[in-house]
N, C-alpha and C positions, 0 to 999 in steps of 0.2 A: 504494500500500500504506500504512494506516496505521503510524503510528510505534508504534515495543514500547511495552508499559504495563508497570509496575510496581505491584504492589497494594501498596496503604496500610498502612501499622501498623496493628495491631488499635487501634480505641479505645477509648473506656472502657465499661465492662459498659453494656447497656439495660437498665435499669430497666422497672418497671411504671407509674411518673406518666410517663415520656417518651414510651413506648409511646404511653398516651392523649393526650399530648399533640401527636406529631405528627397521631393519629389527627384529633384537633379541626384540624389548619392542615389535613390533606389534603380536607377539608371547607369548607375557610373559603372559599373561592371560589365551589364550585357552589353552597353553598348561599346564597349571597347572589341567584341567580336561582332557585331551586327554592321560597324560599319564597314569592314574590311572583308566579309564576306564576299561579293562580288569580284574583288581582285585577287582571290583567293589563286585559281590558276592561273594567273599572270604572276603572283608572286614565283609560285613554284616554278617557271620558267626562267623568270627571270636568275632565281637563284640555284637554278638547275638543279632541282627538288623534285621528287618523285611526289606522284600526287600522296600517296599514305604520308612520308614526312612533312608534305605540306598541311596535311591534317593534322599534324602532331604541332602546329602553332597553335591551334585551337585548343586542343590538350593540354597545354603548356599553361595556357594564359587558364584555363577551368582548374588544374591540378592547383593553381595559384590559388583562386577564388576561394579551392574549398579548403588545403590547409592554412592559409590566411584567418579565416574564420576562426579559427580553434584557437588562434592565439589572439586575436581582437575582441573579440565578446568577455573575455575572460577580466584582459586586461581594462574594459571599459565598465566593467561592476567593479573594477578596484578602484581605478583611477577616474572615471567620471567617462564620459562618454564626447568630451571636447575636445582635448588633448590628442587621445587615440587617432580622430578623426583627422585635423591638421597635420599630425605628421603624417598622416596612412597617404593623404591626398600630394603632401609635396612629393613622396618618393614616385608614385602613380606619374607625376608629371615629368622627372627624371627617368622613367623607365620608358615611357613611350618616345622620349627624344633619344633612346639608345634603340628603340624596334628602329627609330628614321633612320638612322644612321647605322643600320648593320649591317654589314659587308659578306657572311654566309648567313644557310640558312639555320647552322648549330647555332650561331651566335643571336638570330631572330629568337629560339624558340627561351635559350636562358630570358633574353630580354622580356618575351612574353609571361617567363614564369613571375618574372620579378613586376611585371606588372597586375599579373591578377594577384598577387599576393598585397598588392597595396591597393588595387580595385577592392578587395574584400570589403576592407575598412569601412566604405561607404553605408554599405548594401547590409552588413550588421547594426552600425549606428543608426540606420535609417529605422528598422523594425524593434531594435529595443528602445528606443526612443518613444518610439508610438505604444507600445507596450507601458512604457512609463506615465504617457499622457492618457491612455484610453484605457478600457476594460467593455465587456459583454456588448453589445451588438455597435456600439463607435469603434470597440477594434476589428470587428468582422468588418467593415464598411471601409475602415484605414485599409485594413491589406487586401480588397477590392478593390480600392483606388491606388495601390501600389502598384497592382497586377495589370491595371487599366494602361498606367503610367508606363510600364515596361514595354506594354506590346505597342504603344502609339513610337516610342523611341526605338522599339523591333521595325516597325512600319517605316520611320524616317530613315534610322542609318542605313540600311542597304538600299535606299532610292537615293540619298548621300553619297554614300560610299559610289553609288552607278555612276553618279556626276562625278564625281574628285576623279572615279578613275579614266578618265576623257582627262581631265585636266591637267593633274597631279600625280597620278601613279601612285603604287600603295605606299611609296614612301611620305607620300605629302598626307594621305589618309592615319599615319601616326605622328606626324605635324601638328593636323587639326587635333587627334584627341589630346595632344599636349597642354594645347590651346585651352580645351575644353575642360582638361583638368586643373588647369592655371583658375580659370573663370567660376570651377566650384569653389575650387579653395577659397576664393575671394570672397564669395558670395557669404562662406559658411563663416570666417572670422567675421561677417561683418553682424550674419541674423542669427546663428545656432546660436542657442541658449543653454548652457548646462542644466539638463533635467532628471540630473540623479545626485542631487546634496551629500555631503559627506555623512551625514545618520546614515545613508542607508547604503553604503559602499560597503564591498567586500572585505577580507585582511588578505584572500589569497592564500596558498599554501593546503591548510587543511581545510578550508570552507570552501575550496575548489573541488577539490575530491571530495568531499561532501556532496556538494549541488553537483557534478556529472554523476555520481553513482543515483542518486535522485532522480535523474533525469533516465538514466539509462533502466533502471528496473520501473517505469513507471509506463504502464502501459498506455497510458491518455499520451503522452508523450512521443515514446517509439511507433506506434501504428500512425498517427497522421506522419510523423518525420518523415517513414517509409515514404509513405504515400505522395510526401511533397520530394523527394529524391526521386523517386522512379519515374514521376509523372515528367519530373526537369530532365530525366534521363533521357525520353522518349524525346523530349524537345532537343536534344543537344545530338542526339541520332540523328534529327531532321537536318539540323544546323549542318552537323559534318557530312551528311549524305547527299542533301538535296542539290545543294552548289552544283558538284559536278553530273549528279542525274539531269539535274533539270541543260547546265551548259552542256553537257557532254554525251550525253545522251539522247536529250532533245533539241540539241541545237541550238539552245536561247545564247542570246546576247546578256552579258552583265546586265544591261538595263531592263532587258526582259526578263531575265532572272529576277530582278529589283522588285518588277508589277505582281511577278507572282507569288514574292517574300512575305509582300505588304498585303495581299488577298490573304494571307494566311493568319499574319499580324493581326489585321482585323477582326477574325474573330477571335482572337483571343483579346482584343481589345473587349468587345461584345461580350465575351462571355465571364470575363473578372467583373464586367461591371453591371450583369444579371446578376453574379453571382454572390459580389458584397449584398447587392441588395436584397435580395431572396434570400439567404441564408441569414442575414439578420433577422429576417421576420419569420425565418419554418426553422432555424438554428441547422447551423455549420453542417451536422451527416446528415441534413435530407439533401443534399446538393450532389454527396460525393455519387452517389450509384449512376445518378445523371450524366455527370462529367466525366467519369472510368467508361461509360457506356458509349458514348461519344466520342471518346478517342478511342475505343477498340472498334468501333464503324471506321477510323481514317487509318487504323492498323491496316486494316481487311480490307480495306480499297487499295493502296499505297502495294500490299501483298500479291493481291491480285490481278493488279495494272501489269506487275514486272512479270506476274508467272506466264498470266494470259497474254503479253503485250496490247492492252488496251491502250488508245489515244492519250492522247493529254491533258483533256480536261477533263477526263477520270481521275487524272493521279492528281489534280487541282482541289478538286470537289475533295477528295480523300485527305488532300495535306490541312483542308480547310478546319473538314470533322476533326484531327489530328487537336491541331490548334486551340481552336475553338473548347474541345473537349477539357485540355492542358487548362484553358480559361478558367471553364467553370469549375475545375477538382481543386486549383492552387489558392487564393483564398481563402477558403472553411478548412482545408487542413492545416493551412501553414495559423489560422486561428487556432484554433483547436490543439497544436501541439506549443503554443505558446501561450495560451491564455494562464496554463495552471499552476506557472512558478514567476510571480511579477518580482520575487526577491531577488532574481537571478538570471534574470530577463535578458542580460549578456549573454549570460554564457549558454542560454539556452538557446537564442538566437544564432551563436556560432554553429554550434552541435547540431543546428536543425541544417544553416545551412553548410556544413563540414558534409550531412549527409546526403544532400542536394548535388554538391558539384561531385564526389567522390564518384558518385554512381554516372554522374554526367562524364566525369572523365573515362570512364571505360567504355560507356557507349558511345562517345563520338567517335572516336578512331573505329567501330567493329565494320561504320556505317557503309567502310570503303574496302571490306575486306575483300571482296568478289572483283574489284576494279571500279573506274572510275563510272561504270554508266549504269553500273545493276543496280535496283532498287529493293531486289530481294533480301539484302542483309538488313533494309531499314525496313521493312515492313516486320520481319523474324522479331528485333528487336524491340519495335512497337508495342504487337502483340506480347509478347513476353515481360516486356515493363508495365504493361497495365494488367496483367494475372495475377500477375505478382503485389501490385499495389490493392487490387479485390483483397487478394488473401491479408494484406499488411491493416486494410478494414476490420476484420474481425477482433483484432487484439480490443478495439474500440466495445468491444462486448462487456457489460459490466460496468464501463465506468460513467461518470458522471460526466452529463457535457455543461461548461463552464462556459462556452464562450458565445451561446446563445442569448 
C-alpha cells in the first residue's frame, strides 16, 4: 500500500507569462526532434551515415531525455525547481551549437545525447510545477493542455524544419533551436516563479530512496507510468519509422512529409484536448480503453498497409488513428500516475518520464530494422506497445482514482 499523501499548500496564483512559459519547457524536448525530422536523410548523407545510424541521433537525443529525468526531478524536490531549470536550459543551448557545428556523425549523436539530457530539465519542471499548482480535475485539464501544447509544436517543427531545410540545411535547423533555447531561458529568469518553498523540499539521500521505493511498489503509480511509456513508445516508433517510409518508400518530398507529420499532429492535438476535458468530468480511466483502442485501429492499419501494400492514404488515415489515439491515452495517465504523491512531485515526474523515453528509446531505432521503406516493423511495434499498455491497465485494479 502506498504511504498517505498530504496535499501541498496552495502556491502562489498562475499567472498568464508562467502559463506560457511552462507551455514553451513542455515543448523544449520534443521539439528538439520534431524539427529536424524532415532533414533527417539529408543529414545521413551528408555525413555518410547509414540510414539505422542516422536513427540513432534520435536515440541519442530520447536516451538523453529519459536518463536526464532521473536526475532532474530528484534534484528539483531538493533544490526548488528554479535553479535546476536555468542551468538545464543554458547547457540545452551549448549542446545544440555543438549538433551545428559537428563534423561526423559519432560526434552528432554524443552532441544529441548531451542535449536531451538538458532538454529533460524543461519537460520535468514543467509537470511538477503544475502538480505543485493544481490537484483533481485542474491537473487533469493542465496535462491536457500540455499534451495539446506538444502536438500543435509536433504540427509546427516538421512544417519548420521542411522550410529551414530549403534554406539552411540541418545545420542551420540546430542554429534555430539554439536560438530557441537562448529565448526560453530568457523568458523563464524573467516569469518562473519558485513554487516549491523550502518547508516543503526534500534532504535527498535517504528521503530519495524512500519516495522511488514508494513510487515503484505502488500500483496507482507503475500501471498509468506503463501506460504513459509504451503509448510515447508507439509515438517514437512512428517518429523513427515514418520519415523514411513515408520519403522512401512513398516518395514524398521533406515538405510532403511535413503535410502529413502535421495530419497526424492534429489529432493528437484533438484528442489531448477531448481528452483533459472529458476525463475531468467521467475521471482519468474512463478515457484510457478509448484511447488504447484507437491506437490499436492505427497499429492494424499502419500493419496492414505494408503486408497488403495498400495506397497511401490508408497508411494516413492509420498514422492519424495512431496519433490521435496516443492523444487521448496521455493525459489521464500521465494524471493518474502523478496525482498520488504531491510531496514528491519531482521525483515522480522524473520516474514517470525516465519511463516514457527508456521505452521510446528502444522502439525508435527497431522502427528501421527491415530497411528504410518497410513499414512492417512499425506496425509489429504499434500493436505490441499498446497490449502491453491494456495489460499495464489492470494493475489500476483496486486502487483508488485520485485525480478525478
Amino acid at each position: 500500500m502506498p504511504a498517505p499523501t498530504t496535499e501541498p499548500a496552495a502556491a502562489a496564483p498562475v499567472g498568464r507569462s508562467l502559463i506560457i512559459v511552462l507551455g514553451l519547457l513542455t515543448v523544449f524536448g520534443p521539439i528538439s526532434m520534431d524539427l529536424y525530422l524532415p532533414v533527417l536523410p539529408a543529414l545521413g548523407g551528408e555525413l555518410g551515415a547509414s540510414t539505422s545510424l542516422a536513427q540513432v541521433t534520435i536515440t541519442a537525443c530520447v536516451a538523453g531525455l529519459a536518463s536526464g529525468q532521473l536526475l532532474v526531478g530528484p534534484l528539483s524536490d531538493r533544490f526548488g525547481r528554479r535553479r535546476p531549470l536555468l542551468i538545464g536550459v543554458g547547457v540545452y543551448v551549448l549542446a545544440s551549437v555543438l549538433c551545428a557545428i559537428s563534423p561526423t556523425v559519432e560526434v552528432l549523436i554524443m552532441a544529441r545525447l548531451l542535449q536531451g539530457l538538458a532538454g529533460s530539465t524543461g519537460m520535468v519542471i514543467a509537470q511538477a510545477t503544475g502538480r505543485d499548482h493544481f490537484e483533481g480535475p485542474r491537473l487533469v485539464r493542465y496535462y491536457g493542455n500540455l499534451a495539446v501544447l506538444t502536438g500543435v509544436a509536433a504540427i509546427i517543427g516538421p512544417l519548420l524544419g521542411g522550410l529551414l531545410s530549403v534554406i539552411t540545411g540541418w545545420r542551420g535547423i540546430f542554429t534555430v533551436l539554439a536560438g530557441l533555447g537562448g529565448a526560453i531561458w530568457l523568458a523563464a529568469m524573467i516569469s518562473f516563479t519558485e513554487s516549491l518553498p523550502p518547508e516543503r523540499r526534500t534532504a535527498g539521500g535517504r528521503e530519495l530512496r524512500a519516495g522511488l521505493r514508494r513510487l515503484i511498489t505502488d500500483p496507482g503509480f507503475v500501471g498509468p507510468a506503463l501506460i504513459v511509456g509504451l503509448i510515447t513508445g508507439t509515438l517514437f516508433a512512428y517518429l523513427g519509422g515514418a520519415t523514411f517510409v513515408l520519403q522512401d518508400g512513398y516518395r514524398l518530398t521533406p515538405q510532403q512529409f511535413s503535410y502529413v507529420f502535421a495530419a497526424g499532429s492534429v489529432a493528437l492535438v484533438i484528442g489531448g484536448f477531448l481528452s483533459g476535458r472529458l476525463s475531468a468530468r467521467h475521471g482519468p480511466r474512463a478515457l484510457l480503453p478509448y484511447g488504447l483502442g484507437l491506437a490499436a485501429v492505427g497499429g492494424t492499419g499502419i500493419l496492414g498497409t505494408a503486408l497488403l501494400g495498400l495506397p497511401l492514404p490508408i497508411m494516413i488515415v492509420s498514422i492519424v488513428a495512431l496519433t490521435g489515439g496516443a492523444g487521448v491515452t496521455g493525459p489521464p495517465a500521465t494524471a493518474l500516475a502523478l496525482s498520488g504523491h504531491p510531496e514528491i512531485a519531482g521525483t515522480a515526474a522524473s520516474l514517470l518520464g525516465l519511463t516514457r523515453y527508456a521505452i521510446a528509446a528502444i522502439t525508435a531505432p527497431l522502427a528501421g530494422v527491415a530497411g528504410g521503406t518497410s513499414a512492417v516493423p512499425l506496425g509489429v511495434i504499434v500493436l505490441s506497445c499498446v497490449a502491453l499498455a491494456g495489460l499495464s491497465a489492470l494493475l489500476l485494479r483496486g486502487t483508488v482514482e485520485s485525480a478525478g
